[in-house]
N, C-alpha and C positions, 0 to 999 in steps of 0.2 A: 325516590325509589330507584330513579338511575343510577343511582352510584351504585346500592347495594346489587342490582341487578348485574352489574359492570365485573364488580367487587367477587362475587359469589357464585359458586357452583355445586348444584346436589353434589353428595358425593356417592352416594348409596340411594338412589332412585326408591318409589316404593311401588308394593308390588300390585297396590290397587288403590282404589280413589277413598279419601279417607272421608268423613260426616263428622261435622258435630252433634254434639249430642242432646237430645231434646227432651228436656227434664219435665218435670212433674209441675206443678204449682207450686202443691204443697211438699216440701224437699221429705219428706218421712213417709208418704206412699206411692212409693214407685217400687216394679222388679224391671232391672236390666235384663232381659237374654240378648244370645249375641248378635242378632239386627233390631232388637224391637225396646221397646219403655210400655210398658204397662204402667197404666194409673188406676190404682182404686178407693176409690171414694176421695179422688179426687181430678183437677182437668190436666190435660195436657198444656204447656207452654203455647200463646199461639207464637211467640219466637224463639228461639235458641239464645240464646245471650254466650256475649264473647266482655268481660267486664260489664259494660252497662250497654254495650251497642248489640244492635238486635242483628244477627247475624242470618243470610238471606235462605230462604227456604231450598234453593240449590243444593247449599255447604248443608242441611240441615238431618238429621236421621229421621225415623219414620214412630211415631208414638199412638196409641192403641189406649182408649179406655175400658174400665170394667165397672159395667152398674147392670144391677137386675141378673146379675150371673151367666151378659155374656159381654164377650169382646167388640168395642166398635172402634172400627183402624180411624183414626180423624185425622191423620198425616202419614203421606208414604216417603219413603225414602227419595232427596235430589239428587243429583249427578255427581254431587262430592268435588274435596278438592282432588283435581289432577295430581299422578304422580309427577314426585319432583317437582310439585307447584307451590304455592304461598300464599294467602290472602290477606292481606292487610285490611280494617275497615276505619274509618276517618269519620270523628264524630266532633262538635263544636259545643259540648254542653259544656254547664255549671255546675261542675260537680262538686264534692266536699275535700279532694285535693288542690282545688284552683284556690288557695290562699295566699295572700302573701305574695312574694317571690315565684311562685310554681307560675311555668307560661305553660307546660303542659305536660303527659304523663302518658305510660306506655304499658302493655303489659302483653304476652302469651297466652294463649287458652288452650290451646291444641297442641300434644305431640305423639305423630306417628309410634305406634306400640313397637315397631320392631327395631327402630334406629333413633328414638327421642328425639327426633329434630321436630322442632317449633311449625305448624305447617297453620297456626293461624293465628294473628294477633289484631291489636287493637290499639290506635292514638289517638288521643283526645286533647283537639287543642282550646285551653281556656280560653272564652270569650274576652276580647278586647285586649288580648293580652302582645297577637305580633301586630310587626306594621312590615308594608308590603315597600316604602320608599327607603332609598339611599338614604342613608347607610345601614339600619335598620334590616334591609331585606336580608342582607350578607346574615345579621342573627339570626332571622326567622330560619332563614334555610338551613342554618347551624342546629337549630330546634329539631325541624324535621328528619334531618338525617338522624339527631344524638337518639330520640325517640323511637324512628324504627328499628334502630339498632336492639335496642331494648325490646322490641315486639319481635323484633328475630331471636332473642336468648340472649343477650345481654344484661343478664337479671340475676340477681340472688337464687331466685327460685328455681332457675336453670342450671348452677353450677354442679349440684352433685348428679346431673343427667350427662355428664359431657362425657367421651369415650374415649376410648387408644383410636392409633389410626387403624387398627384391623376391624372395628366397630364391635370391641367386645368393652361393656363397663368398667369405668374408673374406678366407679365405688359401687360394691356392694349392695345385692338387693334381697329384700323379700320374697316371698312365694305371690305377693303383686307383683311383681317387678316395678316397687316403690323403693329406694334408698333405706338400708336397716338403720340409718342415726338421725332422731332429732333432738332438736338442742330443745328448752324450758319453752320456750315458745311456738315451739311447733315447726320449725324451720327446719327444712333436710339439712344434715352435714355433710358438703363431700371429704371425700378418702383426702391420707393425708398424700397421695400421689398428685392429687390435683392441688390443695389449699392447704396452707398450715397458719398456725397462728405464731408471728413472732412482736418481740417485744423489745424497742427499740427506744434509743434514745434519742430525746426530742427536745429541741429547743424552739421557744416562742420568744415573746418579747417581757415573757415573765420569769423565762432562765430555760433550766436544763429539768426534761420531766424522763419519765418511762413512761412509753405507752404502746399498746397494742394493737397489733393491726393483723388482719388476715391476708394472707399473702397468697398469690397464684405462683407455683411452684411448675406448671407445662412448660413443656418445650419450648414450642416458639413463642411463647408469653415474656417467658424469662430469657429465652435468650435476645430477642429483640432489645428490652429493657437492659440488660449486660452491653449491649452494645451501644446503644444510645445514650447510656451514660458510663461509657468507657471502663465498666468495673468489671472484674472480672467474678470477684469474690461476693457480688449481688445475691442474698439469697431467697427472694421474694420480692414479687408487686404487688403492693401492699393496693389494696384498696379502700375506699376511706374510712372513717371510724366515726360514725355520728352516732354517737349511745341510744340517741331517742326514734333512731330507725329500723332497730335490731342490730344482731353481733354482727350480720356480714351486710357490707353495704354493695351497691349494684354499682359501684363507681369508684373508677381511680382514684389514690388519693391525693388532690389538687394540690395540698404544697408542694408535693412532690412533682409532679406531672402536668401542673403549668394551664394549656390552651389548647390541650390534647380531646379530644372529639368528647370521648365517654369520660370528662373530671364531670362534678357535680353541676356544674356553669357552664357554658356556652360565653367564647372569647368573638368576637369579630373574626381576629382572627385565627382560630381554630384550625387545628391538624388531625386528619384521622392516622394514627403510627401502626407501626405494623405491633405495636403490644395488641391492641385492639382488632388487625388483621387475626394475629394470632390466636385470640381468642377466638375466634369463630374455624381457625384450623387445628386448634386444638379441642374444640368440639368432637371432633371424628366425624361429622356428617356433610363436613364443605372444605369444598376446593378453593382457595382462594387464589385471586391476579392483583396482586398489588401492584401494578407498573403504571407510568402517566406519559402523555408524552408532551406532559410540559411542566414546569418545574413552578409552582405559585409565590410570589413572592412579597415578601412585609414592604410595602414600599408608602411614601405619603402620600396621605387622599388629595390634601392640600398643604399647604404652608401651615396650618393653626389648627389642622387636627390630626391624631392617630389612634385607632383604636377607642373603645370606650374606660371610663373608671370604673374600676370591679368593686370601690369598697361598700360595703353595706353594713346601715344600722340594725342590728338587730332586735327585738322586743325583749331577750333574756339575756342576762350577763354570758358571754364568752367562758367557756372555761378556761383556766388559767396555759395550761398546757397550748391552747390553739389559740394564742394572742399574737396579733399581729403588732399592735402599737402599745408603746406604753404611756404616750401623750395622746389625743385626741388627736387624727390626722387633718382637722380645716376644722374652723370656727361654728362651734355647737355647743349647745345647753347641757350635752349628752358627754358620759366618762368613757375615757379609750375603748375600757373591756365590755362594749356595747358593738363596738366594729369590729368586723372582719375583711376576710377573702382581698385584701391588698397586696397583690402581686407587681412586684417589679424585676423581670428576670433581664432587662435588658439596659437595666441603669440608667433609662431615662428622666428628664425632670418634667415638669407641666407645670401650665401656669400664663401668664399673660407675657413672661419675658421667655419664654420657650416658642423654638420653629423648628418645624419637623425639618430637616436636613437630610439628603442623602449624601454616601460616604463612598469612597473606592476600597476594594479589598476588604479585608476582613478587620476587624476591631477588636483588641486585643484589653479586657478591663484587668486593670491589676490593683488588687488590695490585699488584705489575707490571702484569700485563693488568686488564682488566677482560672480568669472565663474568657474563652474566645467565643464572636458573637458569628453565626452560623453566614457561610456568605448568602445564602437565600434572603436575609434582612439586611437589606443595602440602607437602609432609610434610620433614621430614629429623633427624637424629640428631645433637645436641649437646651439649655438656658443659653442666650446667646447675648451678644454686648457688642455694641457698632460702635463706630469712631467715625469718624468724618474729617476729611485729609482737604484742605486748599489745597 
């Protein structure tokens, strides 16, 4: 939470303490008025729910039954959240996203009506999933930040809320002041001011494909991104495309964007950029301070290790398009288009004849392209060969 605390400022304070809201049982008999929930013939909530975590009777609104033809108040209104406050709440269960790969999961429940900013969320971290020892922790803590982020508005379902900086909408609303577009599943669309869809050409380890991606088109999103990878003529950050998530994904997309905080994974060692700054100043509702006053650096733990292996098997065939290998990368029973996510942006080797090395200056790889390696990663991991001189 320190970082984002560090990280982040209201930018538009609100003008009074906000409540969650405290539903019915049964979701088809309740009337909202504008402080109360009436339930009829049926009970009131005894918690508010924020995803699945019960959210404290403080943050909670005040709910009223109706049996026998009259009203009994059975919760009053709590003190709310403070303006220009935040509540996060931290829960450890087993829930039906903890499969697989997931170590944990994030989401928004609350946004202020008059400036949509997120003013409550929710993380949930699957049981048995961080460890708290070197090296290990450096993940865990990787987790936490990438998650709250995501409980701050870093989400799909946040995108068509985000605003100019005068705090007037992006995109378009109803007579709710709900987004007028969704797509087949129900999903808000933002304006194409904010997000567009382009279609880009892609190469895997199975050739050259087309493929689609939704791109963030804000200011300091894109221009961030323009600068960081030197293009001028950039025209989208795309974020990723995983078909069986929905059309718009909550997360950079990782071939692209490497060990960057919000890709779909968590590197050891991991960077928050300012595309991700930007994303939260391109909300309209915060200030952000991206400054440090120290510079972090990729350096070796030890002589025989860096970082961790990202590749992973997967239980369905790869689509062809997002292939990384076309041989199986180490000895398994299992065919290439079962593995993914193997990144290697910095050309290192591994392996029992590899030692992590640091280097002076900057390191210059020349093949097709040419890549110079940033001077912040003094260190890297290479096949190495000794001699031994009388």
């Amino acid at each position: 939470m320190q970082f984002w605390q560090e990280a982040l400022t209201v930018k538009r304070p609100e003008k009074t303490n906000q409540l969650a809201q405290r539903y019915c049982e049964s979701s088809n008999n309740y009337i909202t008025y504008p402080k109360d929930s009436v339930c009829i013939e049926s009970r009131c909530q005894i918690q508010a729910k924020c995803g699945h975590v019960d959210v404290p009777n403080e943050y909670s609104s005040e709910c009223s039954e109706k049996y026998n033809g009259m009203l009994h108040r059975l919760y009053t209104n709590g003190s709310g959240i403070p303006s220009a406050g935040y509540v996060v709440l931290f829960d450890g269960y087993q829930t039906r996203s903890c499969t697989g790969n997931v170590a944990a999961h994030a989401g928004s429940c609350l946004m202020d009506l008059d400036t949509d900013r997120p003013i409550l969320g929710y993380v949930n971290i699957c049981p048995g999933k961080l460890k708290i020892e070197y090296p290990e922790n450096r993940y865990s803590l990787g987790i936490f930040t990438h998650e709250i982020a995501h409980a701050l508005g870093f989400s799909s379902s946040s995108f068509a809320f985000m605003r100019f900086p005068n705090g007037t909408e992006r995109t378009l609303r109803d007579h709710w002041h709900k987004p007028i577009h969704r797509d087949k599943q129900g999903y808000y669309i933002p304006s194409d001011n904010t997000m567009i869809k382009i279609t880009r050409e892609w190469e895997s380890a199975e050739g050259m494909f087309r493929k689609d991606f939704y791109s963030f088109v804000t200011p300091a999103i894109l221009g961030a991104a323009k600068k960081h990878m030197k293009c001028a003529r950039l025209n989208g950050v795309d974020l990723e495309n995983q078909k069986h998530r929905g059309p718009i994904g909550s997360h950079w997309e990782g071939k692209t964007y490497g060990n960057e905080l919000m890709t779909g994974r968590i590197e050891v060692d991991y960077a928050v950029s300012n595309m991700t700054l930007g994303f939260f100043e391109d909300s309209g509702n915060k200030t952000i301070h991206p400054f440090c006053d120290k510079v972090n650096l990729v350096t070796c733990r030890d002589l025989y290790s860096y970082g961790i292996c990202r590749i992973i098997k997967y239980n369905h065939e790869i689509p062809p398009e997002d292939r990384f290998f076309k041989t199986h990368p180490f000895e398994t029973l299992y065919a290439a288009k079962y593995f993914g996510d193997g990144v290697n942006r910095l050309y290192q080797t591994y392996g029992t004849k590899a030692l992590c090395t640091e280097h002076r200056g900057n390191w210059i790889y020349k093949d097709y392209y040419k890549e110079e390696i940033s001077s912040n990663v003094p260190a890297n991991c290479h096949k190495v060969s000794l001699s031994l001189f009388v």
